[in-house]
C-alpha positions in Angstrom: -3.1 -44.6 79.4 -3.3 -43.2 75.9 -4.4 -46.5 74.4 -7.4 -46.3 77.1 -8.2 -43.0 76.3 -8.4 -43.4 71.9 -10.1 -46.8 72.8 -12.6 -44.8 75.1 -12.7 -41.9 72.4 -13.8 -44.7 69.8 -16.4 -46.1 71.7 -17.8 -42.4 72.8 -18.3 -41.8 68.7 -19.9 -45.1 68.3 -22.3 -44.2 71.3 -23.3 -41.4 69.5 -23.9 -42.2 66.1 -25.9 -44.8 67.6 -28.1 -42.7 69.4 -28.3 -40.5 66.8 -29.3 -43.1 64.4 -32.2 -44.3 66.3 -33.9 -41.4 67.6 -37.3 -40.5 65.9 -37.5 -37.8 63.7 -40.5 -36.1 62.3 -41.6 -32.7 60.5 -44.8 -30.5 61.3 -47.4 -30.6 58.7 -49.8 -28.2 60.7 -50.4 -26.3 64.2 -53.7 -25.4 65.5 -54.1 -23.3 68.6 -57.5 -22.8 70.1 -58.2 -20.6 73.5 -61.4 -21.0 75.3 -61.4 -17.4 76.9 -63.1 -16.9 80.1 -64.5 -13.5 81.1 -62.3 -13.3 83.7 -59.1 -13.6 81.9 -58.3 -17.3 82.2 -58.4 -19.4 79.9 -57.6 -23.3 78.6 -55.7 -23.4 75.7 -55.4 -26.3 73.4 -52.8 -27.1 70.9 -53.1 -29.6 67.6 -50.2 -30.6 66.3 -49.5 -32.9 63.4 -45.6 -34.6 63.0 -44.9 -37.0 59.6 -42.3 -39.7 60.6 -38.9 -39.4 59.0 -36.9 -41.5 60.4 -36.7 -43.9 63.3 -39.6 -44.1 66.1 -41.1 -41.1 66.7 -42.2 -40.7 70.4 -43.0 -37.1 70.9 -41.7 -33.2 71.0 -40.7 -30.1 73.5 -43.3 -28.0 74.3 -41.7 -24.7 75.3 -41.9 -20.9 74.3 -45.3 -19.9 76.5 -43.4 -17.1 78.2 -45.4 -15.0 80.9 -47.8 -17.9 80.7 -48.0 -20.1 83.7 -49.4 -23.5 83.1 -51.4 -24.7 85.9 -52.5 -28.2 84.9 -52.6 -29.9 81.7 -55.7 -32.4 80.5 -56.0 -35.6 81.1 -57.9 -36.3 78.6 -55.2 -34.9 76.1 -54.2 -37.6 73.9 -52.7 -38.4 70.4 -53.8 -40.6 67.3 -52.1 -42.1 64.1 -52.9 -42.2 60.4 -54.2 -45.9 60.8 -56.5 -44.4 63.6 -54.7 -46.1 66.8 -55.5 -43.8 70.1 -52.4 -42.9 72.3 -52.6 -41.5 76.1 -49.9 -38.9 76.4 -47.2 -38.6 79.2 -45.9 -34.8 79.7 -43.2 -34.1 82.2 -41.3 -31.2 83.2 -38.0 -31.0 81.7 -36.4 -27.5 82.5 -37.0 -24.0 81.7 -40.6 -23.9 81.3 -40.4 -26.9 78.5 -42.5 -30.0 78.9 -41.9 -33.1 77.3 -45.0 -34.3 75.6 -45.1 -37.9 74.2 -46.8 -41.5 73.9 -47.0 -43.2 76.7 -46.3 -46.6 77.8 -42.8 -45.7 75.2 -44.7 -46.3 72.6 -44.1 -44.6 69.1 -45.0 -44.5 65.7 -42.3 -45.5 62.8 -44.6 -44.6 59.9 -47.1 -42.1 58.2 -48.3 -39.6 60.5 -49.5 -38.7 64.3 -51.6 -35.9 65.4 -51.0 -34.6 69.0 -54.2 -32.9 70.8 -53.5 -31.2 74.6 -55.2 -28.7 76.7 -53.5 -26.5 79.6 -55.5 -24.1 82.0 -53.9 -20.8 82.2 -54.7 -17.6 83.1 -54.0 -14.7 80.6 -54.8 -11.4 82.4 -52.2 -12.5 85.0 -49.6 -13.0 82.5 -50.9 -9.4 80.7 -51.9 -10.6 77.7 -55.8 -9.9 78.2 -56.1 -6.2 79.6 -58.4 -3.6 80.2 -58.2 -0.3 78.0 -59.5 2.8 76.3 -60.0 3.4 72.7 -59.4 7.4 71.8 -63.1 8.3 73.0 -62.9 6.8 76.0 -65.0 3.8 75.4 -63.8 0.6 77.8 -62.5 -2.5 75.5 -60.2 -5.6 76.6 -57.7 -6.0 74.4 -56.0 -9.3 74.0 -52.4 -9.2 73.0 -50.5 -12.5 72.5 -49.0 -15.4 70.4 -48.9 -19.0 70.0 -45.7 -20.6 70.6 -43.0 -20.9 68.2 -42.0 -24.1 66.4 -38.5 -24.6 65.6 -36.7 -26.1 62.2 -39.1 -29.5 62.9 -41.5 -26.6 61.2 -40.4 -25.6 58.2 -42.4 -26.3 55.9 -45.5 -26.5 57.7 -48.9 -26.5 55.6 -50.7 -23.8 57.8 -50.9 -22.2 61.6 -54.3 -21.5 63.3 -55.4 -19.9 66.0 -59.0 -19.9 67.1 -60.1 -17.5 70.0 -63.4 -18.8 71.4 -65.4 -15.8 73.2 -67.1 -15.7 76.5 -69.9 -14.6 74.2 -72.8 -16.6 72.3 -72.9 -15.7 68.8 -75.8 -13.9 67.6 -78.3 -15.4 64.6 -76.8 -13.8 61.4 -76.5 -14.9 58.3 -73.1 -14.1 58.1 -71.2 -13.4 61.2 -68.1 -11.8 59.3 -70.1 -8.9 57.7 -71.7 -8.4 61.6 -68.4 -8.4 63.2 -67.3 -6.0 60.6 -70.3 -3.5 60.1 -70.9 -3.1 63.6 -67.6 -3.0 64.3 -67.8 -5.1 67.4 -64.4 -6.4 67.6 -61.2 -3.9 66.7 -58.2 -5.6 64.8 -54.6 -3.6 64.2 -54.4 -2.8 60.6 -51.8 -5.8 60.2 -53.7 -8.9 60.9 -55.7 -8.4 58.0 -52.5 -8.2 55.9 -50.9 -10.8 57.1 -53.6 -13.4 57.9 -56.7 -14.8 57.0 -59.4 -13.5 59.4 -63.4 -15.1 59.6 -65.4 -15.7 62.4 -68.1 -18.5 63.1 -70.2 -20.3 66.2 -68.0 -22.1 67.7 -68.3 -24.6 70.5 -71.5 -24.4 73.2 -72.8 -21.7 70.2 -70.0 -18.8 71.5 -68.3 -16.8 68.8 -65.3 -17.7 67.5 -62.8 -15.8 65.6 -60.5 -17.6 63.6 -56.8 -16.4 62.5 -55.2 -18.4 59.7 -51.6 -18.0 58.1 -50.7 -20.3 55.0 -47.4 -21.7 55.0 -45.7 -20.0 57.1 -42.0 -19.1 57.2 -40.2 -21.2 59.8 -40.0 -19.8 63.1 -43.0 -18.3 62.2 -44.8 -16.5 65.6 -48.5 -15.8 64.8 -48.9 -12.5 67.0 -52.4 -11.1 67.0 -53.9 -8.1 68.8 -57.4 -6.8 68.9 -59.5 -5.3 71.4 -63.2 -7.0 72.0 -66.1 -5.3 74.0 -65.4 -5.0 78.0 -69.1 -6.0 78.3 -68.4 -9.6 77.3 -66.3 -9.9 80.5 -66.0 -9.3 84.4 -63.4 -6.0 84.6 -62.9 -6.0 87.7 -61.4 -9.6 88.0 -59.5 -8.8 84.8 -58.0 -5.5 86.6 -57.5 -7.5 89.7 -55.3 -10.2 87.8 -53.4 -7.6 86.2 -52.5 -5.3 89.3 -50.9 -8.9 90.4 -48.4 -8.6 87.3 -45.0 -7.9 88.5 -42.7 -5.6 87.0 -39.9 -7.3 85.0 -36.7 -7.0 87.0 -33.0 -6.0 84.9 -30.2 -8.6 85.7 -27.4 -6.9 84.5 -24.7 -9.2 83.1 -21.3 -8.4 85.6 -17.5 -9.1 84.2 -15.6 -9.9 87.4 -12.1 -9.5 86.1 -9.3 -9.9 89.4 -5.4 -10.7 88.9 -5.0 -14.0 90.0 -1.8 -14.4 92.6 -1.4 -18.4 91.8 0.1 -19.6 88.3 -1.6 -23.0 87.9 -0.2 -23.3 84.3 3.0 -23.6 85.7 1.9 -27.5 87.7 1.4 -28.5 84.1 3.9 -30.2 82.1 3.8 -31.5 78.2 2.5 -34.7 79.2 -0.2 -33.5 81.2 -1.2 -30.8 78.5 -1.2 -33.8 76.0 -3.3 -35.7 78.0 -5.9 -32.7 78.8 -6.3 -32.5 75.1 -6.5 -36.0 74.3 -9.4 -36.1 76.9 -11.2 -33.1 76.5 -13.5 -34.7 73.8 -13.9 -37.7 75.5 -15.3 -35.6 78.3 -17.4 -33.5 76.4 -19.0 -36.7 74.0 -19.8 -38.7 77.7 -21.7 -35.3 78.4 -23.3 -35.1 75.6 -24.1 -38.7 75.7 -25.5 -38.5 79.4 -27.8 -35.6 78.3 -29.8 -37.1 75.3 -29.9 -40.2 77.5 -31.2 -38.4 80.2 -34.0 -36.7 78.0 -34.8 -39.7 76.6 -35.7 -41.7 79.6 -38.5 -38.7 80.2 -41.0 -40.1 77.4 -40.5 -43.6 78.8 -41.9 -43.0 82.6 -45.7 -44.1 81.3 -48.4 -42.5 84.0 -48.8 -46.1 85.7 -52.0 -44.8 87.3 -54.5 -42.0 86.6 -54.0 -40.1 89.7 -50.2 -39.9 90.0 -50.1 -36.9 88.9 -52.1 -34.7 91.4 -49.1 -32.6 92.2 -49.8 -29.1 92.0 -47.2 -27.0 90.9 -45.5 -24.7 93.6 -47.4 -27.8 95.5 -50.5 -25.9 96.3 -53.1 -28.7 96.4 -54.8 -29.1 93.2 -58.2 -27.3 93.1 -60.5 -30.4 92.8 -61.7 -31.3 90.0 -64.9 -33.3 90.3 -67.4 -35.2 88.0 -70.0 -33.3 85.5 -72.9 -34.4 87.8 -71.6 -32.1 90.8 -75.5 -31.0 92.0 -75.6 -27.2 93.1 -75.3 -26.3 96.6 -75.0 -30.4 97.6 -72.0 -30.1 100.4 -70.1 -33.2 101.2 -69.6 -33.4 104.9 -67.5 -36.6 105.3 -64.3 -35.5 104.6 -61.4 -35.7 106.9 -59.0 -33.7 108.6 -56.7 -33.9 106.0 -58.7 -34.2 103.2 -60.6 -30.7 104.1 -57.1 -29.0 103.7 -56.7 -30.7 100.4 -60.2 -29.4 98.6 -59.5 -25.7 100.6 -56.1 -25.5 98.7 -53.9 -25.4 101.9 -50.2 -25.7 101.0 -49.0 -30.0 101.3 -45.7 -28.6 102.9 -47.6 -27.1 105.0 -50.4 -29.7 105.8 -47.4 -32.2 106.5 -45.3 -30.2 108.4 -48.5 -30.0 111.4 -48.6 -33.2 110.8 -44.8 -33.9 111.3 -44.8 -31.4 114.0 -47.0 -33.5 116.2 -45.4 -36.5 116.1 -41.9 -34.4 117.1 -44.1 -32.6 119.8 -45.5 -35.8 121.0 -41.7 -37.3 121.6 -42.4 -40.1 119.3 -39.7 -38.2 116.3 -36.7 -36.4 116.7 -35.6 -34.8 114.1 -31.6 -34.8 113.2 -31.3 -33.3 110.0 -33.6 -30.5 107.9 -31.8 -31.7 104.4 -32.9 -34.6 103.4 -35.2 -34.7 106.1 -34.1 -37.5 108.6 -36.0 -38.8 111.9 -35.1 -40.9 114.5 -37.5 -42.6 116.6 -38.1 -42.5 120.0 -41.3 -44.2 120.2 -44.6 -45.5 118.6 -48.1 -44.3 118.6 -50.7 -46.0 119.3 -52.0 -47.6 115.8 -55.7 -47.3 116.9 -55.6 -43.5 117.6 -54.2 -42.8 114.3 -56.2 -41.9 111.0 -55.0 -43.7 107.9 -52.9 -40.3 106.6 -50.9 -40.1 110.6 -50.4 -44.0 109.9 -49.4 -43.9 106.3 -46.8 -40.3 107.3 -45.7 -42.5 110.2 -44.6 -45.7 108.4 -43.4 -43.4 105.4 -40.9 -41.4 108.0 -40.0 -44.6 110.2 -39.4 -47.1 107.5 -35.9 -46.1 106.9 -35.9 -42.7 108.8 -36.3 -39.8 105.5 -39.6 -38.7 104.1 -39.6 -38.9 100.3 -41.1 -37.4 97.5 -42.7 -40.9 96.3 -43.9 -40.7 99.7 -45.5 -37.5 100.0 -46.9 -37.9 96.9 -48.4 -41.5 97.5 -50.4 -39.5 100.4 -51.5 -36.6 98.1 -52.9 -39.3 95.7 -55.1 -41.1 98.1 -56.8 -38.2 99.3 -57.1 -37.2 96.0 -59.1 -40.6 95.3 -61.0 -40.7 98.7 -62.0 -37.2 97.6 -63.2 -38.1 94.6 -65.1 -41.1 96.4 -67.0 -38.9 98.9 -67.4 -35.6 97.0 -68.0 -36.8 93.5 -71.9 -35.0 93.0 -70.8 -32.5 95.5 -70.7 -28.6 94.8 -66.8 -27.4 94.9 -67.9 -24.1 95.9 -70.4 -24.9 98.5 -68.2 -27.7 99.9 -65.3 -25.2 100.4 -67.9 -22.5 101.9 -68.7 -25.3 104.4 -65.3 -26.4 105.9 -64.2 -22.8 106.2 -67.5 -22.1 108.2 -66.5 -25.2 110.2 -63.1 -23.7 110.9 -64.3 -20.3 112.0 -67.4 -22.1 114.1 -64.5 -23.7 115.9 -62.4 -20.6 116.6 -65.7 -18.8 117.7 -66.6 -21.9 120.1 -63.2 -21.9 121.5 -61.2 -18.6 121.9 -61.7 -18.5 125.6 -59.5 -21.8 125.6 -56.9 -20.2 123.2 -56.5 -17.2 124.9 -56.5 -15.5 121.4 -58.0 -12.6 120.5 -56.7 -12.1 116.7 -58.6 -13.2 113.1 -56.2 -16.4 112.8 -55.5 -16.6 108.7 -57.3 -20.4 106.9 -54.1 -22.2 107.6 -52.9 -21.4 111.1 -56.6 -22.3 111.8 -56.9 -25.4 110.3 -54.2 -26.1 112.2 -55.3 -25.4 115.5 -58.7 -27.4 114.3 -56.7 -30.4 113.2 -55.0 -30.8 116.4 -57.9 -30.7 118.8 -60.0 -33.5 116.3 -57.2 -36.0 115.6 -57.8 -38.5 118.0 -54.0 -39.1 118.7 -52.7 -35.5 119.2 -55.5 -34.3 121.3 -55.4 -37.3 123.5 -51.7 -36.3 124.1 -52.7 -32.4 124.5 -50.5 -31.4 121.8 -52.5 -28.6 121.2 -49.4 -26.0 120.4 -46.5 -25.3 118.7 -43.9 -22.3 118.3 -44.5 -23.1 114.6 -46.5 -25.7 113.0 -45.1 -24.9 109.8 -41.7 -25.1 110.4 -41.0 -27.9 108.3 -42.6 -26.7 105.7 -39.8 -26.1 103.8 -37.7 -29.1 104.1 -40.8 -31.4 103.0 -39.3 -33.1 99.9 -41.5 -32.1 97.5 -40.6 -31.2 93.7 -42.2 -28.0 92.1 -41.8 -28.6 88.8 -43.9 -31.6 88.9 -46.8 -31.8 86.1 -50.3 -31.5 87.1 -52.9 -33.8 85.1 -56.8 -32.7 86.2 -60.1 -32.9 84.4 -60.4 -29.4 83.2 -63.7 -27.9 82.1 -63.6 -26.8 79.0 -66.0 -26.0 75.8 -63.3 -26.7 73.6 -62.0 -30.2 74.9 -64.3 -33.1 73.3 -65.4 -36.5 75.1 -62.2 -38.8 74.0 -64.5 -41.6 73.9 -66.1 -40.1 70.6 -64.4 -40.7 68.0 -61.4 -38.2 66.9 -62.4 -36.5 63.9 -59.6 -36.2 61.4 -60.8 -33.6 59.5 -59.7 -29.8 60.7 -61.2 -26.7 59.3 -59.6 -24.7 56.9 -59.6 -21.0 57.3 -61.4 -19.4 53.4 -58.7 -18.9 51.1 -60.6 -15.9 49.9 -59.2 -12.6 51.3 -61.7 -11.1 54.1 -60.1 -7.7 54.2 -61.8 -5.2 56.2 -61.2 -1.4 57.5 -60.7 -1.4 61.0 -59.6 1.2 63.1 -56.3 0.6 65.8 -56.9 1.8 68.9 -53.9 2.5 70.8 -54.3 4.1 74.2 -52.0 1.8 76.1 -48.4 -0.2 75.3 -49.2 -3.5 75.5 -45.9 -5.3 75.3 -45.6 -7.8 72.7 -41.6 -8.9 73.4 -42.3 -12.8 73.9 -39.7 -15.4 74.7 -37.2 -16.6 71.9 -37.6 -20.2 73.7 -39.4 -22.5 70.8 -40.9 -26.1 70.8 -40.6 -28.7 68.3 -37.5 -30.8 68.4 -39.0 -34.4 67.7 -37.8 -37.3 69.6 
């Protein structure tokens, strides 16, 4: 036994140093943060981010640190390229904790010279409370913006420079020098220490809107680039920022409880020498395997490559994603083809909820019984017609009856083709009008048939579609199953991950066409000192406590 358990020690150690050997390493050269601000708060933020191999094959990093910030969907169109020019896709997946694991994809890495690293992420940053409205001290109305980049950990320490480059919902005037404007008119307000600490300069930025750049050379390693200034409230909508901000919620204390109690059993006592021999004897071994298992498991996230362009659809929270259509949408077009199922999609009803209805009529029309909520697991009792069925009822029919559980490959196989049918049928179409249209449609049918329904109450979008979706499939209102006690009862025992990554085509005036080609060359910020006298207004605490959580950590 304690032969085994030296041999295994051995082989754990060799395991490791193996591992350890081969990983990639890499340090940062430079970050560059860019935020295309919209004037309702939101924004897309993009990040830049050089790595020089070290060592090994470098694959990627973990992007973490965003704090209040809620990622709703990353680019697809993010992507990385080499010092020898060679283009790279990138594969980002959830990993825990609010930290994504951004790499090449297909596995592939770079061994040599250097590999620059360019993602966007929509966000939105008056619901996180980092874009506000205020006051100065005479009561004029500003937004303030209040917030930093993430911080990079030891993979940063001697970085060349950090950048961050606000782009305004504003277009920049025809001056000369847009500096000396910005300052002499005083149009936007910076606390005193950003113009110690940084290099400030502003220029026209993308689509001609001003764009304020914040520069740091060198920085210190985990360095955190906070900046604060307030900009004029006429440049934005204040009542959508006010209305994402009343949605903030208040942080809640988790106080940290010692539960101390006098234990009745002596457990030491079952333990002789030999054992206590053996429990230290092992106790490595155990904790090398773990560590083993975890950098294994971390490693296998960079090699799932995105097989196909649309796996990703899943919205996190599994909201469906907000549709994200072609530049040639024409205003006001509607498209008026889409299905049942695929109107639910582009209206952002839930995909629990979508396939619990669903699920529901099958168990309502006694073709599914269902014997357990967790997994979920059907048995069946018998089989729908095939030529009353739509191809979604057909494909959730032979996912749930093939072996009796719905799983998440399967759900999401379903959200991805409506996702390309969409795409198909609605690819000139306006997002906005199209939406207006299907909910008219729902509410034409709840006007045109509430003598039926015996319902006299303003049903909410979902419980509606519902009711709609029953009475037009085919196969469910030929069986009048017009009704259940809840058609979203299953909703919460679809199988459906979370923390999956959404990839869309997000708009955005800072994300170029990626079949240009990727210019190497990144501004640098004036080494000449723009220092300035501006005044701090401070009418309201805006917190600027961020999360110690950092990326880097090459791979």
């Amino acid at each position: 036994m304690r032969i085994f358990i030296k041999r295994a020690c051995v082989f754990a150690a060799l395991m490791l140093i193996y591992i350890v050997t081969f990983a990639g390493k890499g340090v940062i050269d430079f970050v560059e943060c860019q935020v295309d601000l919209a004037k309702d708060g939101s924004a897309v933020i993009g990040y830049t981010v050089r790595y020089s191999v070290l060592s090994g094959e470098l694959h990627g990093f973990y992007f973490s640190g965003n704090d209040k910030l809620t990622i709703a969907s990353f680019s697809e169109k993010s992507y990385a390229v080499d010092e020898k020019g060679q283009d790279y896709k990138l594969n980002i997946s959830y990993v825990d904790n609010s930290t994504y694991d951004i790499v090449l994809a297909d596995g592939k890495g770079v061994s040599s010279g250097y590999v620059t690293y360019f993602f966007w992420f929509e966000t939105n940053m008056a619901s996180a409370g980092y874009v506000g409205n205020t006051v100065n001290a005479d009561s004029v109305p500003l937004v303030y913006f209040d917030w930093s980049p993430v911080i990079w950990d030891y993979d940063a320490e001697n970085m060349d420079h950090y950048t961050l480059k606000v782009l305004f919902p504003f277009l920049a005037p025809e001056k000369d020098n847009l500096r000396e404007w910005v300052y002499n008119d005083s149009i936007i307000f910076t606390e005193k220490y950003l113009n110690e600490e940084y290099l400030i300069d502003y220029e026209k930025g993308p689509a001609d809107r001003l764009q304020m750049i914040i520069h740091k050379k060198t920085p210190p390693a985990s360095f955190q680039l906070l900046v604060k200034f307030y900009m004029p409230s006429e440049w934005f909508s204040t009542d959508s920022i006010a209305m994402s901000s009343s949605l903030i919620q208040q942080d809640e204390t988790v106080n940290d409880y010692t539960y101390e109690y006098d234990d009745p059993y002596d457990y030491k006592s079952y333990f002789n020498a030999y054992y206590k021999e053996m429990m230290l004897i092992a106790a490595p071994v155990i904790a090398l395997f773990f560590l083993i298992f975890v950098i294994l498991k971390r490693r296998t996230l960079f090699k799932k490559a995105i097989k196909d362009e649309n796996t990703d659809w899943d919205k996190m929270n599994w909201t469906p994603p907000a549709v994200e259509m072609s530049h040639f949408q024409v205003k006001g077009k509607v498209c008026e083809d889409l299905s049942p199922f695929e109107a639910a999609i582009y209206i952002e009803i839930p995909i629990k909820r979508i396939i619990s209805v669903m699920l529901g009529g099958f168990v309502d029309g006694n073709f599914l019984k269902v014997h357990r909520e967790d997994p979920l697991t059907v048995e069946v009792l018998g089989k729908p017609p095939v030529a009353m069925m739509d191809e979604y009822e057909k494909m959730l029919w032979e996912s749930v009856t093939d072996d009796g559980i719905l799983s998440q490959m399967e759900v999401t196989n379903m959200i991805n083709l409506a996702v390309s049918n969409i795409r198909k049928k609605a690819w000139d179409a306006d997002p906005d009008a199209t939406k207006t249209y299907y909910k008219k449609q729902l509410e034409d049918w709840l006007n045109g048939n509430k003598d039926q329904l015996n319902y006299d109450k303003r049903m909410d979008t979902d419980t509606l579609w519902y009711m709609y979706y029953r009475n037009r499939s085919r196969l469910f209102n030929s069986y009048m199953i017009h009704r259940h006690v809840n058609p979203f009862l299953y909703e919460n025992v679809v199988p459906v991950n979370t923390q999956n990554v959404m990839i869309s085509d997000i708009k955005s005036d800072i994300i170029p066409d990626i079949n240009v080609c990727h210019s190497a060359c990144h501004s640098a910020c004036h080494d000449a000192c723009h220092s300035a006298c501006h005044s701090a207004c401070h009418s309201a605490c805006h917190s600027a406590c961020h999360s110690a959580c950092v990326s880097g950590g090459s791979h």
